[in-house]
Biopython code that builds the backbone (N, CA, C, O; Angstrom):
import numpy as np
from Bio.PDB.StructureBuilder import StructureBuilder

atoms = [
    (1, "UNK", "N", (-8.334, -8.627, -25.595)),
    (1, "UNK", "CA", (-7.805, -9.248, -24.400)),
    (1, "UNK", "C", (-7.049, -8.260, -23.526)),
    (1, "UNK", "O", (-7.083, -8.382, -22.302)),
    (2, "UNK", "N", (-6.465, -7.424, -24.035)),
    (2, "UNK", "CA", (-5.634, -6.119, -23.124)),
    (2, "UNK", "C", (-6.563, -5.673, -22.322)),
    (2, "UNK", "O", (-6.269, -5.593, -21.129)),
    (3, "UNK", "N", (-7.756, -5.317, -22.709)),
    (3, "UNK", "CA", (-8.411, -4.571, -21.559)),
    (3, "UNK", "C", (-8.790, -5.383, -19.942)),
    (3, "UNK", "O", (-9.117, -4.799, -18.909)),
    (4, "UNK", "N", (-8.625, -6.828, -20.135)),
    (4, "UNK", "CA", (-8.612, -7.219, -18.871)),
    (4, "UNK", "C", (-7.599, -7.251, -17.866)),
    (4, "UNK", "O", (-7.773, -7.454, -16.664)),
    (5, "UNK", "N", (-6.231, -6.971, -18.625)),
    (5, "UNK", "CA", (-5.046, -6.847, -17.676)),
    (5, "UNK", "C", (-4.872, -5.033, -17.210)),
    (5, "UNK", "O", (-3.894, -4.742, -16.521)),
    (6, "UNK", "N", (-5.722, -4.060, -17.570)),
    (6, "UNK", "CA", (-5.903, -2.584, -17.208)),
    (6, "UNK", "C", (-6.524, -2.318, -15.865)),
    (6, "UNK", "O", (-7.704, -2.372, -15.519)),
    (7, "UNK", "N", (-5.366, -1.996, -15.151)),
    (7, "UNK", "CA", (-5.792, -1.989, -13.530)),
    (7, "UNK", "C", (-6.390, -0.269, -13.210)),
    (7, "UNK", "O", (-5.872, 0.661, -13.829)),
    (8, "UNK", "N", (-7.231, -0.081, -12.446)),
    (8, "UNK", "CA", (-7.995, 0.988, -12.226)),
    (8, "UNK", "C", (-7.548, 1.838, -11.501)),
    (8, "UNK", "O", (-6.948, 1.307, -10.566)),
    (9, "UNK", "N", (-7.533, 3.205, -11.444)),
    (9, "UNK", "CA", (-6.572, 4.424, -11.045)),
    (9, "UNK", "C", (-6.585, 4.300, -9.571)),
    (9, "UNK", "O", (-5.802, 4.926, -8.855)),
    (10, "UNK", "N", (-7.417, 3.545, -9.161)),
    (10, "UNK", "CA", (-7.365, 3.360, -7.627)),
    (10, "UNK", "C", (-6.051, 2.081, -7.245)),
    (10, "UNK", "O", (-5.125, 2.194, -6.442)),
    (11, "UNK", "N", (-6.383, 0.936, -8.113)),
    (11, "UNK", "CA", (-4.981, 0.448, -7.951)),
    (11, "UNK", "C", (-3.725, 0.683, -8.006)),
    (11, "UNK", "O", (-2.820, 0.358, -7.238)),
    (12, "UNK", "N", (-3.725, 1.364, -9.119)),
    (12, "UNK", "CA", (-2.484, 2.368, -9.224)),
    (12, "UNK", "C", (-2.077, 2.839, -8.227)),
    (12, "UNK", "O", (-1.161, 2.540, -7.460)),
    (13, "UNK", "N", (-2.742, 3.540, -8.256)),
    (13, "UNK", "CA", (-2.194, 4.434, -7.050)),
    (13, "UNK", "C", (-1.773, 4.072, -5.745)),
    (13, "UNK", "O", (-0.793, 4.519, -5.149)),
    (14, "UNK", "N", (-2.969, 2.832, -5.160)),
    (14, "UNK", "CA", (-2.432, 2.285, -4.206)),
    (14, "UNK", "C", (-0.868, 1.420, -4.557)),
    (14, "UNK", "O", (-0.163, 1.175, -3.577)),
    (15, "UNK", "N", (-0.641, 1.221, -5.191)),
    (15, "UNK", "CA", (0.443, 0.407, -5.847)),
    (15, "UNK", "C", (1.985, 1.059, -6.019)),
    (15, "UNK", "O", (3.119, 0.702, -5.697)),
    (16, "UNK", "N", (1.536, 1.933, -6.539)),
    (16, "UNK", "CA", (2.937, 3.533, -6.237)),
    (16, "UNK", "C", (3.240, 3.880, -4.634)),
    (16, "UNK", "O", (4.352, 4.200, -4.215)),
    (17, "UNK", "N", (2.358, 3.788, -4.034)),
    (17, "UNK", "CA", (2.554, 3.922, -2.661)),
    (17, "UNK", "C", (3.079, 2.887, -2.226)),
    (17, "UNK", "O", (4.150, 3.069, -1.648)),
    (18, "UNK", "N", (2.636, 1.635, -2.306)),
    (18, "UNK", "CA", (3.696, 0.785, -1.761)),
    (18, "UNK", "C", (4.793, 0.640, -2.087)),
    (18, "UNK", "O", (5.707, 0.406, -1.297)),
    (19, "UNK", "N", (4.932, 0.762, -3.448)),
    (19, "UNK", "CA", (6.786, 0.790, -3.932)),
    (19, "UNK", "C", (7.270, 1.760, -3.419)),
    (19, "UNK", "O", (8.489, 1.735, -3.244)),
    (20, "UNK", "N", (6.601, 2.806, -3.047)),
    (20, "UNK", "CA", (7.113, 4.307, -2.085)),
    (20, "UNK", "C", (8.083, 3.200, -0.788)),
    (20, "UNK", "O", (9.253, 2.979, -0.475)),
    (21, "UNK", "N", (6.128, 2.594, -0.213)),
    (21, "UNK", "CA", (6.940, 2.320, 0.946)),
    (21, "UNK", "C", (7.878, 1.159, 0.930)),
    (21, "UNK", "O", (8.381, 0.901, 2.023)),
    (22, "UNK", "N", (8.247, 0.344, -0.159)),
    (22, "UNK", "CA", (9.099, -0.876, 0.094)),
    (22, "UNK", "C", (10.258, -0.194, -0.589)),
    (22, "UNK", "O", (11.148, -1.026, -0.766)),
    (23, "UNK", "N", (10.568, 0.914, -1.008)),
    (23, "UNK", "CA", (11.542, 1.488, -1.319)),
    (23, "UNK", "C", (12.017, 2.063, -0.455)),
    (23, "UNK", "O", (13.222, 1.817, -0.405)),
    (24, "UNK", "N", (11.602, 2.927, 0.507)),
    (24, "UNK", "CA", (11.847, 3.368, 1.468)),
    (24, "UNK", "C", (12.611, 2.387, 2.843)),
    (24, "UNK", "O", (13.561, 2.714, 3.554)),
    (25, "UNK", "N", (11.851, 1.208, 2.867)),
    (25, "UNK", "CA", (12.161, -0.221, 3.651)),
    (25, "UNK", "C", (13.426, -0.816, 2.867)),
    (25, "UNK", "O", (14.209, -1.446, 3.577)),
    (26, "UNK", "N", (13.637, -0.743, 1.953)),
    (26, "UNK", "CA", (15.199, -0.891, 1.404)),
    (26, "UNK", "C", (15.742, -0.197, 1.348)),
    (26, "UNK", "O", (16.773, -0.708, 0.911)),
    (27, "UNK", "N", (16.005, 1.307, 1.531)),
    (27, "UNK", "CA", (16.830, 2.004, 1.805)),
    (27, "UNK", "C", (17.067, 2.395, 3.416)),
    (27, "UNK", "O", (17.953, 2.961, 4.056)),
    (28, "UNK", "N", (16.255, 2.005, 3.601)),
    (28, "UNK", "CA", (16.501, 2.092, 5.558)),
    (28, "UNK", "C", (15.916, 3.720, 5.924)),
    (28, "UNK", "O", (16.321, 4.547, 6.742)),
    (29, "UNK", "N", (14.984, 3.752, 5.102)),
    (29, "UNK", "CA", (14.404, 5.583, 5.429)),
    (29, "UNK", "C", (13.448, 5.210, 6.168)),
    (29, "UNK", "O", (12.281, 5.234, 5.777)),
    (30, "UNK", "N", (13.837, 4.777, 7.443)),
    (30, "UNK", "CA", (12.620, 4.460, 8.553)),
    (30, "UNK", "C", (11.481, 5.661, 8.747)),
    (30, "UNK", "O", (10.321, 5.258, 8.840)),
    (31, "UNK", "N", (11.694, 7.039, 8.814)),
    (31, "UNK", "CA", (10.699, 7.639, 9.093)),
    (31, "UNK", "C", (9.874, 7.899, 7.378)),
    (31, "UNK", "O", (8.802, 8.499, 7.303)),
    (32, "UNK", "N", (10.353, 7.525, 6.540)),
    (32, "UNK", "CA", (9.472, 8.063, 5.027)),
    (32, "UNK", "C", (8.909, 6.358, 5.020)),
    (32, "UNK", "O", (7.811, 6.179, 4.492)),
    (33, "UNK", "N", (9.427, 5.485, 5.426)),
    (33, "UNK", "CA", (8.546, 4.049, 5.365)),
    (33, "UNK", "C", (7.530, 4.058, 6.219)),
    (33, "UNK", "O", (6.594, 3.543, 5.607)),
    (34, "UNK", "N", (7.134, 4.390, 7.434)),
    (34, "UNK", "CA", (6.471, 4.931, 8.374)),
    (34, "UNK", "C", (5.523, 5.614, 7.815)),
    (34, "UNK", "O", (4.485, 4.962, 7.700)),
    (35, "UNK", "N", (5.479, 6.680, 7.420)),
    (35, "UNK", "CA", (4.834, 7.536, 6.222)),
    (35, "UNK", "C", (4.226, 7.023, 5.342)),
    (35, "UNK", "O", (3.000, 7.084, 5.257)),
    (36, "UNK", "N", (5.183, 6.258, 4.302)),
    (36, "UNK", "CA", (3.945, 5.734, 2.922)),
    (36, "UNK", "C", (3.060, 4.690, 3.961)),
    (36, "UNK", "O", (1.861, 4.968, 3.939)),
    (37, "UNK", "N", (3.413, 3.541, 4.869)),
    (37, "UNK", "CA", (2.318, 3.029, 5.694)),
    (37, "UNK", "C", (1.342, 3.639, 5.995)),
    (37, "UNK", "O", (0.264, 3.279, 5.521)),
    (38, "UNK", "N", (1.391, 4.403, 6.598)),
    (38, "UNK", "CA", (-0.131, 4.955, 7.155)),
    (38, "UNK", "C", (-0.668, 5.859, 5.868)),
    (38, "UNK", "O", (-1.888, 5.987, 5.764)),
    (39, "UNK", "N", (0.261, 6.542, 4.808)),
    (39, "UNK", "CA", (-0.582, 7.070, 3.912)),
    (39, "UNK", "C", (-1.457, 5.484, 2.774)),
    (39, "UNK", "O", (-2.326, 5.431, 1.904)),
    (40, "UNK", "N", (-0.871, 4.818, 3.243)),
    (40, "UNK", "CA", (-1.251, 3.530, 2.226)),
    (40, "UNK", "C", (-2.622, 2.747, 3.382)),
    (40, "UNK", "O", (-3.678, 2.123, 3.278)),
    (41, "UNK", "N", (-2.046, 3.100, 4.052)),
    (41, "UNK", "CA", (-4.028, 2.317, 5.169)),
    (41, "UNK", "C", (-4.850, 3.000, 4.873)),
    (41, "UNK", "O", (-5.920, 2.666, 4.364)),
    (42, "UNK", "N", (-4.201, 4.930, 5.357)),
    (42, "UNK", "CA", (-5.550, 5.691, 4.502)),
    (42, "UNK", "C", (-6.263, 5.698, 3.341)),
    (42, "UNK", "O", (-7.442, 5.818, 3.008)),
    (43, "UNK", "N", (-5.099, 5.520, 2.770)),
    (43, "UNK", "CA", (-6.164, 5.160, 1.025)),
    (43, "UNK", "C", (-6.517, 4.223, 1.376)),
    (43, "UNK", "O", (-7.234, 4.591, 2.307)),
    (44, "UNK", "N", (-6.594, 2.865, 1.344)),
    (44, "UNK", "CA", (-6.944, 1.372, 1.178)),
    (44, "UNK", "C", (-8.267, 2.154, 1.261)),
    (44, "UNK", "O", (-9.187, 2.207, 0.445)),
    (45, "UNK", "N", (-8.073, 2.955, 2.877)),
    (45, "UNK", "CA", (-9.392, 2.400, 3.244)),
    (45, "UNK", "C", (-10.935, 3.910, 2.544)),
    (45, "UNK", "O", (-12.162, 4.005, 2.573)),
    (46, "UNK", "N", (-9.639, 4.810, 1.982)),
    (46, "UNK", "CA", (-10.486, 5.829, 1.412)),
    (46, "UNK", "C", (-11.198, 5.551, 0.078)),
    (46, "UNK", "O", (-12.351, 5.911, -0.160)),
    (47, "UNK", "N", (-10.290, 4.783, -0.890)),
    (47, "UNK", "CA", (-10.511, 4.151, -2.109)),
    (47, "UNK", "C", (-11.043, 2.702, -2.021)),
    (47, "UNK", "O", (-10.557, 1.764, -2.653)),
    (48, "UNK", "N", (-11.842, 2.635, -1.374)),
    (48, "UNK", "CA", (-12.333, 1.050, -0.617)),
    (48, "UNK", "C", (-13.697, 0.829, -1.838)),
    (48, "UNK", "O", (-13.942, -0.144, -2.552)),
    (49, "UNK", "N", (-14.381, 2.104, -1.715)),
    (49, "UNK", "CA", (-15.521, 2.377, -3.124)),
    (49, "UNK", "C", (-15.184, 1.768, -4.265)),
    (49, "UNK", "O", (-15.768, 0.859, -4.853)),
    (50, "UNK", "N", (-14.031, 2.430, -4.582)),
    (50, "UNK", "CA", (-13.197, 2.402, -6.168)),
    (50, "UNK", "C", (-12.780, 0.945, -6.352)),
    (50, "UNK", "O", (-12.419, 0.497, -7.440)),
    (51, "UNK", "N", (-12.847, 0.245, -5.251)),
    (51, "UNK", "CA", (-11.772, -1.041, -5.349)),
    (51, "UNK", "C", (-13.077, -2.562, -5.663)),
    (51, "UNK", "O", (-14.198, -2.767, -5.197)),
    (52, "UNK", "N", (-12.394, -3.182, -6.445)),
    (52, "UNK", "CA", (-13.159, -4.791, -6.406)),
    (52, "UNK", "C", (-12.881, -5.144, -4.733)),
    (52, "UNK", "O", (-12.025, -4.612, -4.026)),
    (53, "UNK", "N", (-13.706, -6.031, -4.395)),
    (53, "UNK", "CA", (-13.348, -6.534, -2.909)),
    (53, "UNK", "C", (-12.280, -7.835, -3.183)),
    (53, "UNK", "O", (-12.124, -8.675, -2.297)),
    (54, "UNK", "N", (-11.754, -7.905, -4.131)),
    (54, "UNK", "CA", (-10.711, -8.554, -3.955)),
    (54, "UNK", "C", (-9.302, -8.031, -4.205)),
    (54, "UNK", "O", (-8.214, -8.573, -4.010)),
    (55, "UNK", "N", (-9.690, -6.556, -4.800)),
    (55, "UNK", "CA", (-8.310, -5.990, -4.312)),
    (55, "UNK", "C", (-7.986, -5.106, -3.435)),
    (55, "UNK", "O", (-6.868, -4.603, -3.315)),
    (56, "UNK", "N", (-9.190, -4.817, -2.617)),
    (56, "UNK", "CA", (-9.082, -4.557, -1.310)),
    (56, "UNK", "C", (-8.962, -5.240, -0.292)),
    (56, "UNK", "O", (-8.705, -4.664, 0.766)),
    (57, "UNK", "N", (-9.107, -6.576, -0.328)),
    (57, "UNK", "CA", (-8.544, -7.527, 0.568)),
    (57, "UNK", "C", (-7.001, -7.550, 0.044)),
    (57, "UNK", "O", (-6.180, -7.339, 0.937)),
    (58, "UNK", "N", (-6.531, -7.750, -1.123)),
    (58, "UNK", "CA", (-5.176, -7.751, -1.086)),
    (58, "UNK", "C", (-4.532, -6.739, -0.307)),
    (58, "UNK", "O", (-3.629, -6.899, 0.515)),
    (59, "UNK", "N", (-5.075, -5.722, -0.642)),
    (59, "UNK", "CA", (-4.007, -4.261, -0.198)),
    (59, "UNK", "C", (-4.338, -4.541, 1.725)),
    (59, "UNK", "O", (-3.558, -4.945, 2.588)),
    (60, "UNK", "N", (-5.590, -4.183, 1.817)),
    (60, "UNK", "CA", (-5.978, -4.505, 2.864)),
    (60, "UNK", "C", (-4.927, -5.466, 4.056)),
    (60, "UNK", "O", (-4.605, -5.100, 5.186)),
    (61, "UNK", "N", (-4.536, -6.846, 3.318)),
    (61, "UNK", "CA", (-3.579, -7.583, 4.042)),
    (61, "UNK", "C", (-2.024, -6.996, 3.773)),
    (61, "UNK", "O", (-1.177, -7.101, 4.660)),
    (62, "UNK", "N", (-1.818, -6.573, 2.897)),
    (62, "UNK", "CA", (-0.727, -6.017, 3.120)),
    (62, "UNK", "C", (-0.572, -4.810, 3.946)),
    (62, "UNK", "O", (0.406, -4.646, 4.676)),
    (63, "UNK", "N", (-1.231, -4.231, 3.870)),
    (63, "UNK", "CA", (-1.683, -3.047, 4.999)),
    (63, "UNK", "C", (-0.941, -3.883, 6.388)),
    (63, "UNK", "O", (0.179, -3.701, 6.865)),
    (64, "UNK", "N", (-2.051, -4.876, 6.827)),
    (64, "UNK", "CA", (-1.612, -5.562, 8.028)),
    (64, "UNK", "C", (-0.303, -6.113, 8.078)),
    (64, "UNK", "O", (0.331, -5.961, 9.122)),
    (65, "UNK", "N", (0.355, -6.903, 6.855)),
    (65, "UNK", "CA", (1.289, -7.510, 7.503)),
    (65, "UNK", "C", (2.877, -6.344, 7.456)),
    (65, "UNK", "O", (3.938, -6.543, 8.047)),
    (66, "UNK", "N", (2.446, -4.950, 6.380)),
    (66, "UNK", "CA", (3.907, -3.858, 7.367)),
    (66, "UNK", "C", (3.190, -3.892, 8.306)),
    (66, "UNK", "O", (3.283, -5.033, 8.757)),
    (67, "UNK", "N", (2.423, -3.243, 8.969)),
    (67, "UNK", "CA", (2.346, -2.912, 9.781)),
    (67, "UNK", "C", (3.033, -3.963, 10.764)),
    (67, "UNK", "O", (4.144, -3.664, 11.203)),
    (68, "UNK", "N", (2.447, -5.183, 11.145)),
    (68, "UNK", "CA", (3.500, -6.544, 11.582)),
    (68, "UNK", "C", (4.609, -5.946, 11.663)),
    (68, "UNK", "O", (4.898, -5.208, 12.605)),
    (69, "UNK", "N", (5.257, -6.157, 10.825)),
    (69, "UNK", "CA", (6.752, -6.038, 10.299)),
    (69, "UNK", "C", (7.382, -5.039, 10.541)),
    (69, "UNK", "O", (8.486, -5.218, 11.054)),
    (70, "UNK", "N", (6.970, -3.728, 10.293)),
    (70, "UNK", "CA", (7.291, -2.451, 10.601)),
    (70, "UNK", "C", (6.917, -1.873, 12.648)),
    (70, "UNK", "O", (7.194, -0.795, 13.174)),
    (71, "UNK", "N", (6.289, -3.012, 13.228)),
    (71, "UNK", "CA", (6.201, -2.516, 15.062)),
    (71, "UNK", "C", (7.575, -2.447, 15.095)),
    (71, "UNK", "O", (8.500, -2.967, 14.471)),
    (72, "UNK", "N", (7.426, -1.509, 16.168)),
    (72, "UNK", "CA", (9.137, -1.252, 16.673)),
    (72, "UNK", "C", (9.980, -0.591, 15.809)),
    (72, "UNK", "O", (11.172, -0.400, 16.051)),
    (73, "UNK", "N", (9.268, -0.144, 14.560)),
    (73, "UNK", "CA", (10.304, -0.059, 13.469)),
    (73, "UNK", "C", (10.688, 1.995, 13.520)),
    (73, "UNK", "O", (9.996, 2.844, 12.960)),
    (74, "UNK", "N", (11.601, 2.185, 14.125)),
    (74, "UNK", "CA", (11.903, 3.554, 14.595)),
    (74, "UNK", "C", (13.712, 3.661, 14.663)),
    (74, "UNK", "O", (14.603, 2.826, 14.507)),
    (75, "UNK", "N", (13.697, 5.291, 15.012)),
    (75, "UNK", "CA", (15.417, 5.218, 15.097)),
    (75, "UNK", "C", (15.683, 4.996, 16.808)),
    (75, "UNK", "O", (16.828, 4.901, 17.248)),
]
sb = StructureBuilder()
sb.init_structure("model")
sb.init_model(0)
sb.init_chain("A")
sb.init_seg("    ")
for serial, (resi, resn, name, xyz) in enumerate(atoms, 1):
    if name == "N":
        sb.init_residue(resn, " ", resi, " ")
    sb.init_atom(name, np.array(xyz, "f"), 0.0, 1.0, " ", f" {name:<3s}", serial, name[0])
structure = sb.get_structure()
């Protein structure tokens, strides 16, 4: 049964990046939150191969809604 909860190095990874960037969004490091965003669209959309299409729709929407959240978001 373990092997179905083993997420794939592409999730991972996308996954470290977002705690990058929601770590960054709680510490108020506006320009390194800025940063993991767009490094986190690029992957989504570089590791898009690697990904089930349902966890590229996840990341995918989260992609969209910082971005939402993060307009305007500067010093």
């Amino acid at each position: 049964m373990a092997f179905l909860f083993r997420k794939s190095a592409a999730v991972r990874e996308l996954e470290e990046i977002l705690s990058e960037l929601q770590s960054n969004l709680e510490n108020n490091y506006k320009d390194a939150a800025q940063a993991a965003l767009a490094k986190l669209i690029r992957r989504t959309e570089e590791l898009r191969g690697s990904l089930k299409e349902k966890e590229y729709r996840r990341f995918s929407v989260l992609c969209t809604e910082y971005s939402v959240k993060m307009t305007g978001y500067h010093h």
